[in-house]
C-alpha positions as a Markdown table, in Angstrom:
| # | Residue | x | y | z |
|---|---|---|---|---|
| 1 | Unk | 35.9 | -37.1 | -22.2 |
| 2 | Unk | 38.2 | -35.0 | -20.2 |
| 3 | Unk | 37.0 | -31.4 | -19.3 |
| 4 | Unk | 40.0 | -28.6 | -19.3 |
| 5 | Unk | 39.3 | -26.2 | -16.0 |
| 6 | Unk | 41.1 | -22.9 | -14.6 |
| 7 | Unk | 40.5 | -23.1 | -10.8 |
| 8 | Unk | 41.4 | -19.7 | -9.1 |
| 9 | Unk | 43.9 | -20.5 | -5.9 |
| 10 | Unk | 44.3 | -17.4 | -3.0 |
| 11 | Unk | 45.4 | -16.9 | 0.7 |
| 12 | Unk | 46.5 | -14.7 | 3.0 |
| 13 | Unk | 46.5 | -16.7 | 6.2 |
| 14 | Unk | 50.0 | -19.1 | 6.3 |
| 15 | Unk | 50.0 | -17.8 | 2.3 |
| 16 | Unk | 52.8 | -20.0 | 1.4 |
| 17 | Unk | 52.0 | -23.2 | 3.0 |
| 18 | Unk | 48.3 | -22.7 | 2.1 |
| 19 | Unk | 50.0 | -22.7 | -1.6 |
| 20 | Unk | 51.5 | -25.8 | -1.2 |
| 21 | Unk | 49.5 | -27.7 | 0.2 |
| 22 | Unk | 46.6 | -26.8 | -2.6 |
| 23 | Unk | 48.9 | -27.8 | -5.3 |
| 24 | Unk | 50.3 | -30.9 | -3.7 |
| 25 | Unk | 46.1 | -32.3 | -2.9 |
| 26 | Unk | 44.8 | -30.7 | -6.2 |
| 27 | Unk | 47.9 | -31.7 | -8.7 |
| 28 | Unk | 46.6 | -35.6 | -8.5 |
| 29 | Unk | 43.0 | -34.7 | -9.1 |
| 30 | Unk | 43.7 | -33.2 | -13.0 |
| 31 | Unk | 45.6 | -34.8 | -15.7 |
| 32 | Unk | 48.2 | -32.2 | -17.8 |
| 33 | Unk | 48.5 | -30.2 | -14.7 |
| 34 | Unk | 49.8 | -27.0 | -15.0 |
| 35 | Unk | 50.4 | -24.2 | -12.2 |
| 36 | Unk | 51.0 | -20.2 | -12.8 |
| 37 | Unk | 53.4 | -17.7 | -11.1 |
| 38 | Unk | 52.4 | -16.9 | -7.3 |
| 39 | Unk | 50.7 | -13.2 | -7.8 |
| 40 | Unk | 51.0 | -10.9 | -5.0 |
| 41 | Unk | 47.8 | -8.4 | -4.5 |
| 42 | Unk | 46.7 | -6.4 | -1.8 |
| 43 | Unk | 43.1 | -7.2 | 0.0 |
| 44 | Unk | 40.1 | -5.5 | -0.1 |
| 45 | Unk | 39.6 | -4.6 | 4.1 |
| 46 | Unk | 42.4 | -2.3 | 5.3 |
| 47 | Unk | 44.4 | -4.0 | 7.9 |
| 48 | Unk | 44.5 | -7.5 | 6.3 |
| 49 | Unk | 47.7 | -9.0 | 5.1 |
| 50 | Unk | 48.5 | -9.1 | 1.3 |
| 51 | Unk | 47.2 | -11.8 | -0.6 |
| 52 | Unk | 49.0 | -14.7 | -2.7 |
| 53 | Unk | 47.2 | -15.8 | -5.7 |
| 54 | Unk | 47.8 | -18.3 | -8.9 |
| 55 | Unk | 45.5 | -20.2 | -11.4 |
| 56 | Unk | 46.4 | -24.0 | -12.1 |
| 57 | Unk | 45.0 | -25.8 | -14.9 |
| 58 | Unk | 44.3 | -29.4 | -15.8 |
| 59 | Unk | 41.6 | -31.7 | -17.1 |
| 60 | Unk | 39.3 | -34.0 | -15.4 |
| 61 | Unk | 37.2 | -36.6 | -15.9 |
| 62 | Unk | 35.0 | -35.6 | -12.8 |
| 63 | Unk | 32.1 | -33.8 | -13.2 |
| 64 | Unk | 31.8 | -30.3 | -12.4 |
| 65 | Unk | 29.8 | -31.5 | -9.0 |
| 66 | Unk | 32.1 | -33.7 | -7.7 |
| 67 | Unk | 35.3 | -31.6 | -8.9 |
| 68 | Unk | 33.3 | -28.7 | -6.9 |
| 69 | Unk | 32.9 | -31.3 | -3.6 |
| 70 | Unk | 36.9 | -32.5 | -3.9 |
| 71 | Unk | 37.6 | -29.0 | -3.8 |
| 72 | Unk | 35.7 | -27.7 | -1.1 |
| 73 | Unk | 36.9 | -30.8 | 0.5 |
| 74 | Unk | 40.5 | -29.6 | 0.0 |
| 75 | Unk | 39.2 | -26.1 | 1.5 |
| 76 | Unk | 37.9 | -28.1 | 4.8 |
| 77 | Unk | 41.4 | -29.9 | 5.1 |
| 78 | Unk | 43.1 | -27.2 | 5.0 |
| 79 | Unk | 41.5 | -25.9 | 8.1 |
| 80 | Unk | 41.6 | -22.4 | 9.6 |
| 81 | Unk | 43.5 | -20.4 | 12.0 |
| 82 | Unk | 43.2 | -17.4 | 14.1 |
| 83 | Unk | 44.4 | -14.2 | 11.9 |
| 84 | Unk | 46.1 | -11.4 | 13.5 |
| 85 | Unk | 47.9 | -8.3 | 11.9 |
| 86 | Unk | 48.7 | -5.0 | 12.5 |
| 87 | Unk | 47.5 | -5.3 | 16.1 |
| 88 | Unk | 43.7 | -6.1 | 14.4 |
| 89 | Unk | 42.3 | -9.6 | 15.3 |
| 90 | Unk | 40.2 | -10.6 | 12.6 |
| 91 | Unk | 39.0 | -13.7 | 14.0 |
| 92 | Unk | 39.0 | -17.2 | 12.4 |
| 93 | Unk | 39.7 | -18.0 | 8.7 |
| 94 | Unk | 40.2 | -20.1 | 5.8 |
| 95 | Unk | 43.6 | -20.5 | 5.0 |
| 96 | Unk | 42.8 | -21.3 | 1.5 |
| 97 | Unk | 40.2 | -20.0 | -1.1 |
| 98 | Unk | 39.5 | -21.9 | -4.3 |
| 99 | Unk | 37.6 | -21.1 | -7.1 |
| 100 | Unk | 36.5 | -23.2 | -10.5 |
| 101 | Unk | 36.9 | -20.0 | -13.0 |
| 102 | Unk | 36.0 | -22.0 | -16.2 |
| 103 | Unk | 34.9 | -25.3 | -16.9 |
| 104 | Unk | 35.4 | -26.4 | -20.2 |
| 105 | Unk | 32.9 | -24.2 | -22.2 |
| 106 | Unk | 29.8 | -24.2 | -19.1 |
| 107 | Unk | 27.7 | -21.3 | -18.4 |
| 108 | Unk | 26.3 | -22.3 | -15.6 |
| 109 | Unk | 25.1 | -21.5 | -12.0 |
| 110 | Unk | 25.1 | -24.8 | -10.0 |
| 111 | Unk | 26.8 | -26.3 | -8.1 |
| 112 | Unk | 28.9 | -22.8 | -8.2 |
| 113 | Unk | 29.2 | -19.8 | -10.9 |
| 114 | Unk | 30.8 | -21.1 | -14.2 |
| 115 | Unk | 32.5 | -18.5 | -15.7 |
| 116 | Unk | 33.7 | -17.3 | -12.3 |
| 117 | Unk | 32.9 | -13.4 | -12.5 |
| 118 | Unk | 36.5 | -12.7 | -10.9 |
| 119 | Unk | 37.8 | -13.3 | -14.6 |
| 120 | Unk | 37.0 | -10.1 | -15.8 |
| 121 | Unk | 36.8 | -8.6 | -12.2 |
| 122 | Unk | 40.2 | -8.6 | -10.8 |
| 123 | Unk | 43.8 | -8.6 | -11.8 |
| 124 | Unk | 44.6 | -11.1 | -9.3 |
| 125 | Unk | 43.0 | -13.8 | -11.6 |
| 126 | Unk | 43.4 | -12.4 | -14.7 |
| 127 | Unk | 47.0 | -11.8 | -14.5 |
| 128 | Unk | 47.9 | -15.9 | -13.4 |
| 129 | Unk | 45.1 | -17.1 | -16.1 |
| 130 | Unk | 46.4 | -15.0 | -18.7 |
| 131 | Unk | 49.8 | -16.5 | -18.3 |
| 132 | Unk | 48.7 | -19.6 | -18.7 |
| 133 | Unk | 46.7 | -19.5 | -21.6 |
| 134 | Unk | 46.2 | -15.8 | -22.8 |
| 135 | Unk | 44.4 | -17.0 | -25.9 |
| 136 | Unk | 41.3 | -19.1 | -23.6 |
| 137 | Unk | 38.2 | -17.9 | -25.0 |
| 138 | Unk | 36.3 | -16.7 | -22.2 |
| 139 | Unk | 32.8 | -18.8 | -21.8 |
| 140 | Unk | 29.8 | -16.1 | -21.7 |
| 141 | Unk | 31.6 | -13.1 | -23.1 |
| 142 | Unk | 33.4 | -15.1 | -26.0 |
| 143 | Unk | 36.5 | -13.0 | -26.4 |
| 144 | Unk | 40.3 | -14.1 | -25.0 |
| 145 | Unk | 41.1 | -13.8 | -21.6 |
| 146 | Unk | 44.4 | -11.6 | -23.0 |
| 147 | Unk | 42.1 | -9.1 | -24.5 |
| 148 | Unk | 40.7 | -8.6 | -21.4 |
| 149 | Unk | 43.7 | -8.1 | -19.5 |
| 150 | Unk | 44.6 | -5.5 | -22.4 |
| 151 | Unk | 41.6 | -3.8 | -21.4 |
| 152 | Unk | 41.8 | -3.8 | -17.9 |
| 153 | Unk | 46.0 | -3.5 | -16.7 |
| 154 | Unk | 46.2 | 0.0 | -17.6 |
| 155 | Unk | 42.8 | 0.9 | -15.6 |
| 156 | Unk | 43.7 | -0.9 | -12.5 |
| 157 | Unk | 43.8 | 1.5 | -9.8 |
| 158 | Unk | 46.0 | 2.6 | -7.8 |
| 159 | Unk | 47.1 | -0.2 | -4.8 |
| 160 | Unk | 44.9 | -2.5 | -6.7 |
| 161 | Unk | 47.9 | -3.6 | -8.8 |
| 162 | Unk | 49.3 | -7.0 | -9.1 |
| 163 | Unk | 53.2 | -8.5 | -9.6 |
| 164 | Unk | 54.8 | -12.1 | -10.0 |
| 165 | Unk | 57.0 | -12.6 | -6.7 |
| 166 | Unk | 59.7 | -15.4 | -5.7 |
| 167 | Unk | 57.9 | -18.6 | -4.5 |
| 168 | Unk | 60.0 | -21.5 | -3.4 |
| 169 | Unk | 58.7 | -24.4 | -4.2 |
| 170 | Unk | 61.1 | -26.5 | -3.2 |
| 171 | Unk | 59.8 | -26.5 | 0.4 |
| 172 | Unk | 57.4 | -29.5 | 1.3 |
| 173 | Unk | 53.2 | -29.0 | 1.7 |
| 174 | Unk | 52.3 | -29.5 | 5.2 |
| 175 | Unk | 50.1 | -32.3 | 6.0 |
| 176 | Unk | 47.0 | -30.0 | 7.4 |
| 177 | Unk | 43.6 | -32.3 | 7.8 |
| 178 | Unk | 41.4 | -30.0 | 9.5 |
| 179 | Unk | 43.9 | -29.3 | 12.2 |
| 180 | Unk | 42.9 | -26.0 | 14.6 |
| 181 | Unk | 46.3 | -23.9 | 14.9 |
């Protein structure tokens, strides 16, 4: 019996490659595959470029252990580089952060956090998941992911704000496998 997830996809080192090339490795691992807007959102730690976010969607047969392993997996082949802006060298990072934000109906806290507490936490997730299914019943607090989003879009504080941009997606994924830039 196939499972329907919401995985949570963000970067903000080589943002639009680091895009690509999580869509293009985890497009083949879910059936009914289905990809939000790219979201725009600034970070957290001053100095740090902006981030690029989206939600894609699918079911699996997997289990949520070994849909958790292909994806850190896809994390490790993406590999890391040196991030530097604004004149502020922040050292190594990820280029790509993913996150399962709901599996099927799960509560659960192994092998990760299922419902991902970013749902109700941050625009930069709720916006993309909302768009592609507002009426998805949120797992532990059992109300729609668009009521939440009604809640929460006109509290978001100033420069915490989120917008659709442009993505072209027309440009090819690069063929990263744990390559050191």
């Amino acid at each position: 019996m196939a499972t329907k997830v919401f995985l949570g996809v963000g970067s903000n080192l080589n943002r639009e490659n680091s895009l690509r090339f999580a869509v293009a490795k985890i497009g083949p691992l879910l059936q009914n595959f289905k990809k939000s807007s790219v979201w725009i959102s600034h970070p957290v730690r001053a100095g740090e470029p902006d981030y690029y976010n989206m939600v894609l969607a699918g079911e699996t047969q997997a289990s949520i252990t070994d849909l958790y392993a292909c994806l850190q997996k896809v994390e490790q082949l993406a590999g890391t580089e040196l991030m530097f802006n604004n004149g502020t060298n922040f050292g190594l990072k990820r280029r790509l952060d993913i996150d399962i934000l709901t599996f099927g109906d799960e509560v659960l806290t192994e092998p990760c956090k299922v419902p991902r507490h970013d749902i109700q936490d941050y625009p930069f997730v709720l916006a993309p998941l909302c768009e592609l299914d507002p009426e998805l019943i949120h797992p532990l607090l059992k109300i729609k992911v668009k009521d939440i989003w009604e809640e929460m879009e006109p509290r978001i504080p100033e420069g915490h704000e989120v917008a659709k941009i442009d993505f072209d997606w027309s440009v090819e994924a690069p063929a990263w496998n744990n390559v050191k830039d």
